[in-house]
Jmol script that loads the backbone (N, CA, C; Angstrom):
load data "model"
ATOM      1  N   UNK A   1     107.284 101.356 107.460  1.00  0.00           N
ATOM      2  CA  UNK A   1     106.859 100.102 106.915  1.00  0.00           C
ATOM      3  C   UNK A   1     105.331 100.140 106.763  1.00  0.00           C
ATOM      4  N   UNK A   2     104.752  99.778 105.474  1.00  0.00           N
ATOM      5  CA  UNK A   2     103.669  99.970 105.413  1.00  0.00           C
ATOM      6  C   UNK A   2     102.571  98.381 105.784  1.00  0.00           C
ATOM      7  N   UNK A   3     101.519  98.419 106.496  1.00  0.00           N
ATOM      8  CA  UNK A   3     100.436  97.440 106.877  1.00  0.00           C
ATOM      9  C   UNK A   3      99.680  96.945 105.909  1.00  0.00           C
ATOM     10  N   UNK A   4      99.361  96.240 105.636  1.00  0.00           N
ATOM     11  CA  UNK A   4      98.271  95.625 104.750  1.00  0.00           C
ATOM     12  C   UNK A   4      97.399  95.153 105.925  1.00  0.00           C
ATOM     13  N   UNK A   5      96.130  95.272 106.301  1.00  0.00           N
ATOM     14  CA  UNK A   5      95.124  95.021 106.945  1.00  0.00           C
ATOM     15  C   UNK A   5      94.371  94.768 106.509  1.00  0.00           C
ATOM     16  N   UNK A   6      94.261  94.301 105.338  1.00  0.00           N
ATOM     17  CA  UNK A   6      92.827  94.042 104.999  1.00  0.00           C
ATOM     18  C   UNK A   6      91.974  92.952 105.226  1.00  0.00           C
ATOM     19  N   UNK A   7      90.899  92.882 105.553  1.00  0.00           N
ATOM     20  CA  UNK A   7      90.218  92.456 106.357  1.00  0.00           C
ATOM     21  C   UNK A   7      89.111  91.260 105.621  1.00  0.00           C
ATOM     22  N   UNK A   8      89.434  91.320 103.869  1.00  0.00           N
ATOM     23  CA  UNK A   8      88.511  90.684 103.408  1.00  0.00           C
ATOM     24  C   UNK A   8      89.570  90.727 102.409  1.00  0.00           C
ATOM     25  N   UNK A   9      90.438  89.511 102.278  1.00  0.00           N
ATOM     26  CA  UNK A   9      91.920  89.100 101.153  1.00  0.00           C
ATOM     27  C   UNK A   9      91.238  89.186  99.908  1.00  0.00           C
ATOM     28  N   UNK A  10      89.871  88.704  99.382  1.00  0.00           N
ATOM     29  CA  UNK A  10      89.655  88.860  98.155  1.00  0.00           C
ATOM     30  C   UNK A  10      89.938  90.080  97.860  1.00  0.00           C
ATOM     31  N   UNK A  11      89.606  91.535  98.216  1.00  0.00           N
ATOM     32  CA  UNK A  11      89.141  92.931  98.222  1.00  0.00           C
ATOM     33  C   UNK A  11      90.640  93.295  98.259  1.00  0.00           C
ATOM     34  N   UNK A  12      91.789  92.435  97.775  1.00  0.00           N
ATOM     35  CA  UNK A  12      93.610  93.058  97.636  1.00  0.00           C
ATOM     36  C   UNK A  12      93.346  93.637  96.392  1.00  0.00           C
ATOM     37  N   UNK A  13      93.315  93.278  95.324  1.00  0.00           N
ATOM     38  CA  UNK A  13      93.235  94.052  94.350  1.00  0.00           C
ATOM     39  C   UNK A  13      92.635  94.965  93.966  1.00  0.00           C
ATOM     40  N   UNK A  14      91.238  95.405  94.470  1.00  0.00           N
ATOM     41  CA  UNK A  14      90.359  96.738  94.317  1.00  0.00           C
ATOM     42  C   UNK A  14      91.060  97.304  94.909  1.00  0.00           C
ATOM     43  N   UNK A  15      91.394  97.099  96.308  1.00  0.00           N
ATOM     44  CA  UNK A  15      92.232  97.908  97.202  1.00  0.00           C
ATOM     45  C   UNK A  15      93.571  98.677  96.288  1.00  0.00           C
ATOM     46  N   UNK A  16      94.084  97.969  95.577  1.00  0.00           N
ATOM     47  CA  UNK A  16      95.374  98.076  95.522  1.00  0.00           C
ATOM     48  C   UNK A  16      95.310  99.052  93.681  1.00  0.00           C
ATOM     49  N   UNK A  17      93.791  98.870  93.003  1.00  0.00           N
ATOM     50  CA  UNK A  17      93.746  99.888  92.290  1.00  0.00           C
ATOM     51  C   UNK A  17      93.062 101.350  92.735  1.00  0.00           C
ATOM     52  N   UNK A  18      92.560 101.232  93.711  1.00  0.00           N
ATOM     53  CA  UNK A  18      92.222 101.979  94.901  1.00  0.00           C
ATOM     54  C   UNK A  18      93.112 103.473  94.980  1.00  0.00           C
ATOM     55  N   UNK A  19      94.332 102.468  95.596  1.00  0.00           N
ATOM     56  CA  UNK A  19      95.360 103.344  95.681  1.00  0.00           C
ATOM     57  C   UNK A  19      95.910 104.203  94.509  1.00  0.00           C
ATOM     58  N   UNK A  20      96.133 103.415  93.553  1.00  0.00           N
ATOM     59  CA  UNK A  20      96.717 103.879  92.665  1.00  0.00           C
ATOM     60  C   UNK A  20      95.702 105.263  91.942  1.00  0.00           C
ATOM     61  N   UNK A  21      94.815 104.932  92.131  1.00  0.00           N
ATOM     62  CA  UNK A  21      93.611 106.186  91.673  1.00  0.00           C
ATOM     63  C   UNK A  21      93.428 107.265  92.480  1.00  0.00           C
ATOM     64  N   UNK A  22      93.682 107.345  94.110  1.00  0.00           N
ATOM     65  CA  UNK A  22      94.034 108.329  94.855  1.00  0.00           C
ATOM     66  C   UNK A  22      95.245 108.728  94.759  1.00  0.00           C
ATOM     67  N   UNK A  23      96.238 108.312  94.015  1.00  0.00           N
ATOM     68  CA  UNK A  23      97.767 108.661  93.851  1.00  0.00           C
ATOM     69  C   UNK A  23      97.337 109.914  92.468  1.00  0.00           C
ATOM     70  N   UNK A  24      96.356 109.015  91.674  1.00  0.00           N
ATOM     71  CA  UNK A  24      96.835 109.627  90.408  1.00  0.00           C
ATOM     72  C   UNK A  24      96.219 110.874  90.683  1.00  0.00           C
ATOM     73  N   UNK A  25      94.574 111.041  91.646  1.00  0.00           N
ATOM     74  CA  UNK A  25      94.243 112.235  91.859  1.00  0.00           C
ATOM     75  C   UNK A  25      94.971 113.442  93.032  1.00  0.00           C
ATOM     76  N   UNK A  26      95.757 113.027  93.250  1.00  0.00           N
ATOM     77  CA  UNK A  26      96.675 114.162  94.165  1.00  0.00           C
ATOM     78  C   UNK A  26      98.175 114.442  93.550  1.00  0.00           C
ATOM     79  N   UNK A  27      98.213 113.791  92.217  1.00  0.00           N
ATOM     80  CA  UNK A  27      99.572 114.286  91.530  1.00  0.00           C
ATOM     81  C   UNK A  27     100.823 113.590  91.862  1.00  0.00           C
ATOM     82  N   UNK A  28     100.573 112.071  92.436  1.00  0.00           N
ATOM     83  CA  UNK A  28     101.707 110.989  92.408  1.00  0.00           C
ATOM     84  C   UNK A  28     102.076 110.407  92.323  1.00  0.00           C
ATOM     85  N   UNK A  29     102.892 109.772  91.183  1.00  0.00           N
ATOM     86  CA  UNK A  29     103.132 108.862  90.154  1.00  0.00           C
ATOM     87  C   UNK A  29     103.711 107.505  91.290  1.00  0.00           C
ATOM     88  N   UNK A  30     102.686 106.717  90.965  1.00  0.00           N
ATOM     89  CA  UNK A  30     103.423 105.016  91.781  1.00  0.00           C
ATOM     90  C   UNK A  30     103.548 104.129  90.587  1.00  0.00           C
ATOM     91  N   UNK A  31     104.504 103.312  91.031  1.00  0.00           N
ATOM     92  CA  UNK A  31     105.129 102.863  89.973  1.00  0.00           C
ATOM     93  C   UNK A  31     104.632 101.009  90.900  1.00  0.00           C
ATOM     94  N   UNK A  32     104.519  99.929  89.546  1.00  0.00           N
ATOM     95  CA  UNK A  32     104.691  98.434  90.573  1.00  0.00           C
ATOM     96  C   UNK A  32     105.072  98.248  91.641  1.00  0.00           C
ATOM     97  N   UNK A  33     105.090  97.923  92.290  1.00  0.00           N
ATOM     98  CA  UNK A  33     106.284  96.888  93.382  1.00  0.00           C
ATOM     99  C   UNK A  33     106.291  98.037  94.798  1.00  0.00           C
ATOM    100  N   UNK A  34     107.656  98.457  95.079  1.00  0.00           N
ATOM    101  CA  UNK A  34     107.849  99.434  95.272  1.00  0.00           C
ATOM    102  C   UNK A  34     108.300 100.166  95.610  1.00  0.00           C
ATOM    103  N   UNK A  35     107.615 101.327  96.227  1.00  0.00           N
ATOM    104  CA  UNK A  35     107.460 103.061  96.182  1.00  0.00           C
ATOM    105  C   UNK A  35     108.248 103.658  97.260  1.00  0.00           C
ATOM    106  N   UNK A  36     109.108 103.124  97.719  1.00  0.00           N
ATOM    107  CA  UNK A  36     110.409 103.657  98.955  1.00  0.00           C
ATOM    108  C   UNK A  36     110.654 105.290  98.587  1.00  0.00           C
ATOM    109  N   UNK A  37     110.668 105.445  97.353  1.00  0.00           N
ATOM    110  CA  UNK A  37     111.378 106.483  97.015  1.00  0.00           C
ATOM    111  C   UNK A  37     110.487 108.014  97.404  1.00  0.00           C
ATOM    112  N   UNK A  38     109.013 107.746  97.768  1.00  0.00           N
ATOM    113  CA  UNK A  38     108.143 108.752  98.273  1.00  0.00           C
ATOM    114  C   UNK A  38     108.537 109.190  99.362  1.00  0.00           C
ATOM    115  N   UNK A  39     108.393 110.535  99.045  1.00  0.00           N
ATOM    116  CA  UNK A  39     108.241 111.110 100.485  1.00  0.00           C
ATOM    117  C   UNK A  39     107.283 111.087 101.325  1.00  0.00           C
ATOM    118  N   UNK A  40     107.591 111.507 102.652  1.00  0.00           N
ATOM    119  CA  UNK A  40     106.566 111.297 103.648  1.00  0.00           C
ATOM    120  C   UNK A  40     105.003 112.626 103.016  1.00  0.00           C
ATOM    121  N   UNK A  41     105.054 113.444 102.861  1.00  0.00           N
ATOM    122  CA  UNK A  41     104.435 113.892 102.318  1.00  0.00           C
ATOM    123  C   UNK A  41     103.057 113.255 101.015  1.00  0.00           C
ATOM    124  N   UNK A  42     104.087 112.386 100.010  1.00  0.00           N
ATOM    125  CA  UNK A  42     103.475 111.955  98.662  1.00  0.00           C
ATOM    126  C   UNK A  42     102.698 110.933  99.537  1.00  0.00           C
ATOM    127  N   UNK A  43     103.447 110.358 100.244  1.00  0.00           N
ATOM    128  CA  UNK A  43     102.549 108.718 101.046  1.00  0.00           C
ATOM    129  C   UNK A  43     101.621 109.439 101.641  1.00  0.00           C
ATOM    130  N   UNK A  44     101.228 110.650 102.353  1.00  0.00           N
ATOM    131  CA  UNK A  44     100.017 110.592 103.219  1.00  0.00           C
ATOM    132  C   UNK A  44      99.124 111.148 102.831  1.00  0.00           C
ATOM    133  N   UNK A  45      99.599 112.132 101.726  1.00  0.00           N
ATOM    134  CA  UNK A  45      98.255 112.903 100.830  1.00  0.00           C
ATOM    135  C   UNK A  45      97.705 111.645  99.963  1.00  0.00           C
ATOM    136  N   UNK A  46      98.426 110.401  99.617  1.00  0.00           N
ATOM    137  CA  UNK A  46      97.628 109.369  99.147  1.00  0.00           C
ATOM    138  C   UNK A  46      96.820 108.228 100.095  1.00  0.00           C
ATOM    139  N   UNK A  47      97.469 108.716 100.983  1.00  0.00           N
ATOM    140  CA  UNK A  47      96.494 107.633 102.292  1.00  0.00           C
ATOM    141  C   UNK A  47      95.541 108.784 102.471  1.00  0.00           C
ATOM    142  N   UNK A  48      95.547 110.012 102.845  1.00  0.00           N
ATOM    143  CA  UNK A  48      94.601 111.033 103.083  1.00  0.00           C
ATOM    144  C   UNK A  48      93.451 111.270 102.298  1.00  0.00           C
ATOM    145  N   UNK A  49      93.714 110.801 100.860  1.00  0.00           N
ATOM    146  CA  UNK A  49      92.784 110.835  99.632  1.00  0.00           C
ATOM    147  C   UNK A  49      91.925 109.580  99.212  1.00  0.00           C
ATOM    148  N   UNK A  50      92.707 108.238 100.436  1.00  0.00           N
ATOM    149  CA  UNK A  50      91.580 107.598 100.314  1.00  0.00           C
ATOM    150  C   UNK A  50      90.942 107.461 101.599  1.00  0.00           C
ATOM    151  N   UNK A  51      91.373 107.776 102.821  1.00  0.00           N
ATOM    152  CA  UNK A  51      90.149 108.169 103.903  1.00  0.00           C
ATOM    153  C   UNK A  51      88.902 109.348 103.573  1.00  0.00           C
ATOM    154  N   UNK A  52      89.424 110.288 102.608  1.00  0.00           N
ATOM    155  CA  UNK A  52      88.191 111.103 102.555  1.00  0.00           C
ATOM    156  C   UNK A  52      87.642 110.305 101.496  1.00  0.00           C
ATOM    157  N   UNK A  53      87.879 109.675 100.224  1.00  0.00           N
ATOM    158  CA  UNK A  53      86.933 108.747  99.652  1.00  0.00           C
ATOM    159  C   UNK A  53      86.127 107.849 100.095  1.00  0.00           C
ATOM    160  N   UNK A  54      86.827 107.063 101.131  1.00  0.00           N
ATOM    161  CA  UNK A  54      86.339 106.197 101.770  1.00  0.00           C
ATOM    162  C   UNK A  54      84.655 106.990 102.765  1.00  0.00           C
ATOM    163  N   UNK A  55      85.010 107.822 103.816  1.00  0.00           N
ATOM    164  CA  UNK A  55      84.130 108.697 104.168  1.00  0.00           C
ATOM    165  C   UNK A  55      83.328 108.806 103.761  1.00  0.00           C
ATOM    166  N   UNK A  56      83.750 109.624 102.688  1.00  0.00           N
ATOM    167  CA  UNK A  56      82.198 110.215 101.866  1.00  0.00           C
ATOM    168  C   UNK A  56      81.550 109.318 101.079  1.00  0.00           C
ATOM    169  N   UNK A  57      81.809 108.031 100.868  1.00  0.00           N
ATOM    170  CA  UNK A  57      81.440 106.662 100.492  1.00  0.00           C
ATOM    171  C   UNK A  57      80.257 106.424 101.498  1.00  0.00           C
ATOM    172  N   UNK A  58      80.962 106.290 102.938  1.00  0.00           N
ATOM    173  CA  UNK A  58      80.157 105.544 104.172  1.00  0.00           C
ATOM    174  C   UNK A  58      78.955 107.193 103.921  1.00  0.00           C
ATOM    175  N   UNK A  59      79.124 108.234 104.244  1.00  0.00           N
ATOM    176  CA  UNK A  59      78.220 109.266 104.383  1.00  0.00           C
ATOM    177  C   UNK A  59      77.307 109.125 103.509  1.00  0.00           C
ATOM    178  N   UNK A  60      77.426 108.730 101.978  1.00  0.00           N
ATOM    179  CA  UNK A  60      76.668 108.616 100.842  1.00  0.00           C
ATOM    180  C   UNK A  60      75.815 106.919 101.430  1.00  0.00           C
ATOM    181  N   UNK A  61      76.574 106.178 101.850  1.00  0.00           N
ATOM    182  CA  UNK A  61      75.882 104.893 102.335  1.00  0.00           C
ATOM    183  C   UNK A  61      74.515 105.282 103.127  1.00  0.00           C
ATOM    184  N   UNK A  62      75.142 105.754 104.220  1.00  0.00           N
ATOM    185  CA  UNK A  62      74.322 106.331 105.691  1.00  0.00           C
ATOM    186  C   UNK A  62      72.887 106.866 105.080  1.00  0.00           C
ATOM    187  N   UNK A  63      73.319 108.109 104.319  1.00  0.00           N
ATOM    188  CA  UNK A  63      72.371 109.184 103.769  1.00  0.00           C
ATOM    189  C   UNK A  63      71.572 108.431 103.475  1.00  0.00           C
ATOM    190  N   UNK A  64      71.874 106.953 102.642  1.00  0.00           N
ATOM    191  CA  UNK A  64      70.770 106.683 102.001  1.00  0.00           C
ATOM    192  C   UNK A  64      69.843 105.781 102.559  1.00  0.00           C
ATOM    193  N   UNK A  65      69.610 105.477 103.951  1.00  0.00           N
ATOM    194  CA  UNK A  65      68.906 104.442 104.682  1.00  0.00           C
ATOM    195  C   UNK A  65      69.181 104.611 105.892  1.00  0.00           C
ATOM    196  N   UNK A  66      68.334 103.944 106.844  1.00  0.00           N
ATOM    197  CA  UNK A  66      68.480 104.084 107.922  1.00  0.00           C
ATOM    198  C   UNK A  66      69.140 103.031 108.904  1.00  0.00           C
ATOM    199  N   UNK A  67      69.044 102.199 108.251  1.00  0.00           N
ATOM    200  CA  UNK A  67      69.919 101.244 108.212  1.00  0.00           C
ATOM    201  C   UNK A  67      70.792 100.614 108.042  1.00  0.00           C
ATOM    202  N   UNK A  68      71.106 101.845 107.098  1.00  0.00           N
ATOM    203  CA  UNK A  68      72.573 101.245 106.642  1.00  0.00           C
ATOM    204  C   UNK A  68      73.718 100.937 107.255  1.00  0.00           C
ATOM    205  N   UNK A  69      74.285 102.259 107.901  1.00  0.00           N
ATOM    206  CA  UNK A  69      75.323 101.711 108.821  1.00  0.00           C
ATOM    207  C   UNK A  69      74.944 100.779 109.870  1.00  0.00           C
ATOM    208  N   UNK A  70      74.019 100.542 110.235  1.00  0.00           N
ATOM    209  CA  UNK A  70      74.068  99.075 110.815  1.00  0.00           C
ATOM    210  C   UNK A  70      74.373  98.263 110.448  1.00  0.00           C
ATOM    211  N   UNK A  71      73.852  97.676 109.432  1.00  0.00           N
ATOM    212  CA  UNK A  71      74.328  96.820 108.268  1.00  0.00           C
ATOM    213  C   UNK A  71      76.060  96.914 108.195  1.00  0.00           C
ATOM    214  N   UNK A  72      75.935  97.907 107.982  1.00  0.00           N
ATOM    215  CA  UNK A  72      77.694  97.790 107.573  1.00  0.00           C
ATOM    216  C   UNK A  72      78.447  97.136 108.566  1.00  0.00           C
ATOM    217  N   UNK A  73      78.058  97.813 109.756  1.00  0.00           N
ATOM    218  CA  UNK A  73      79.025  96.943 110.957  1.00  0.00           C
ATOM    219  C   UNK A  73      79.020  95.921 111.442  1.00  0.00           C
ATOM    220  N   UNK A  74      77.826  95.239 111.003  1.00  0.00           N
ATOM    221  CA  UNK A  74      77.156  93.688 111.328  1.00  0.00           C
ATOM    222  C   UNK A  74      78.536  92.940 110.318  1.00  0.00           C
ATOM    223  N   UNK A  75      78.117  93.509 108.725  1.00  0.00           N
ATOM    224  CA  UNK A  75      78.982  93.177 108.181  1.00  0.00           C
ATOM    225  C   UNK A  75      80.753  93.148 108.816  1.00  0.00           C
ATOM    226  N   UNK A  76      80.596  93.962 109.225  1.00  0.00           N
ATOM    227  CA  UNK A  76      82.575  94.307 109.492  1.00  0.00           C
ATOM    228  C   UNK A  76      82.768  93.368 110.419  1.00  0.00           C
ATOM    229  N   UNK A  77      81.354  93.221 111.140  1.00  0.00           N
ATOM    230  CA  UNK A  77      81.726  92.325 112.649  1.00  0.00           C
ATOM    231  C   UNK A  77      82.529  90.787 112.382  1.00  0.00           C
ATOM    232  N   UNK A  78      81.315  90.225 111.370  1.00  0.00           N
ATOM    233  CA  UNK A  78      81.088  88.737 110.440  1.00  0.00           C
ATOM    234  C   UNK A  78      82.044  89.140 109.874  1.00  0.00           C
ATOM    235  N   UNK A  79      82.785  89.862 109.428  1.00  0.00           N
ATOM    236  CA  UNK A  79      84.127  89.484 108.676  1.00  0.00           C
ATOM    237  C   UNK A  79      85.500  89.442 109.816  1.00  0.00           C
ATOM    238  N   UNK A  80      85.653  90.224 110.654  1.00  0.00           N
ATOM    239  CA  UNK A  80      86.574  89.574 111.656  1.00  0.00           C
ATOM    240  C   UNK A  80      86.304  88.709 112.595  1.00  0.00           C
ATOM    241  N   UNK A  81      84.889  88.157 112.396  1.00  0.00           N
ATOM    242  CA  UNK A  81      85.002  86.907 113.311  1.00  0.00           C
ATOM    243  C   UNK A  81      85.230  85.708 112.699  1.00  0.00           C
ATOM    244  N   UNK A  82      85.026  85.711 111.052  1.00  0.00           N
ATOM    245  CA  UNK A  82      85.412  84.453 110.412  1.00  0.00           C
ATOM    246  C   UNK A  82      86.985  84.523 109.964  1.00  0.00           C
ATOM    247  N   UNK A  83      87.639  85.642 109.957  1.00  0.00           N
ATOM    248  CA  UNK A  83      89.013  86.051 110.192  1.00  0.00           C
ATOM    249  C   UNK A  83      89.351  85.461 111.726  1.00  0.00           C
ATOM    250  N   UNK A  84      89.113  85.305 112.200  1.00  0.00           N
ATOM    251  CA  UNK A  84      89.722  85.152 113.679  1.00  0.00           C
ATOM    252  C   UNK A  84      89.516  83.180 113.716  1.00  0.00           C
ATOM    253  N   UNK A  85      88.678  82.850 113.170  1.00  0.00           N
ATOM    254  CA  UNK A  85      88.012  81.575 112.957  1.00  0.00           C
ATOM    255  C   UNK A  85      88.903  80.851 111.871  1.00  0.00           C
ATOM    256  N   UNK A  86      89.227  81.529 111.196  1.00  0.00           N
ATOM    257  CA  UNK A  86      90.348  80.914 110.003  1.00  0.00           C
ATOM    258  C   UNK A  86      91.690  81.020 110.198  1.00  0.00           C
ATOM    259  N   UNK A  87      92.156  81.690 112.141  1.00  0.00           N
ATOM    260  CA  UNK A  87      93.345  82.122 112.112  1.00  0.00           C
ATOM    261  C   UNK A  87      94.040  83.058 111.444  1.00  0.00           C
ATOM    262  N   UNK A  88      93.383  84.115 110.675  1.00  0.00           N
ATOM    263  CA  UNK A  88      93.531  85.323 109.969  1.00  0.00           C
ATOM    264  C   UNK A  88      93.531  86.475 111.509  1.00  0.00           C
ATOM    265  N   UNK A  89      94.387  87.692 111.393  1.00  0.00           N
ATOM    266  CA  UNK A  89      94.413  88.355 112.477  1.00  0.00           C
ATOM    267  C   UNK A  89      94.097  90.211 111.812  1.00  0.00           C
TER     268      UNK A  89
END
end "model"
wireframe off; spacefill off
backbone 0.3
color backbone group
């Protein structure tokens, strides 16, 4: 069963073309709705393809300031505490 966690509800739909763009770069066709019919394999080389995007995103962040990842986590912080504040979990 797959999680939706996301942590900032506006950010469902980037997310969710996200995916579909790490699918298309590892060779696996997703279709709407869904995708039961993947194998365990097709599902993790597309979750796998967006942790290393994601990564080298934050690394390209980092690289570029010294501050940055601070920033970022201040940010991450302020978003699950107004999640927790709105009864969002």
């Amino acid at each position: 069963m797959a999680r939706n966690n996301i942590l900032v509800p506006q950010a469902k739909a980037a997310m969710e073309q996200f995916k579909y763009e790490a699918a298309q770069e590892v060779g696996v066709s997703l279709k709407p709705g869904y995708n039961g019919d993947l194998t365990a394999r097709q599902a993790g080389s597309i979750g796998g393809q967006m942790v290393k995007k994601m990564i080298y995103d934050y690394q390209q962040r980092a690289a570029g300031g010294a501050g940055t990842s601070l920033s970022m986590t201040q940010d991450l912080t302020t978003i699950k505490q107004q999640n927790q504040q709105s009864g969002m979990k």
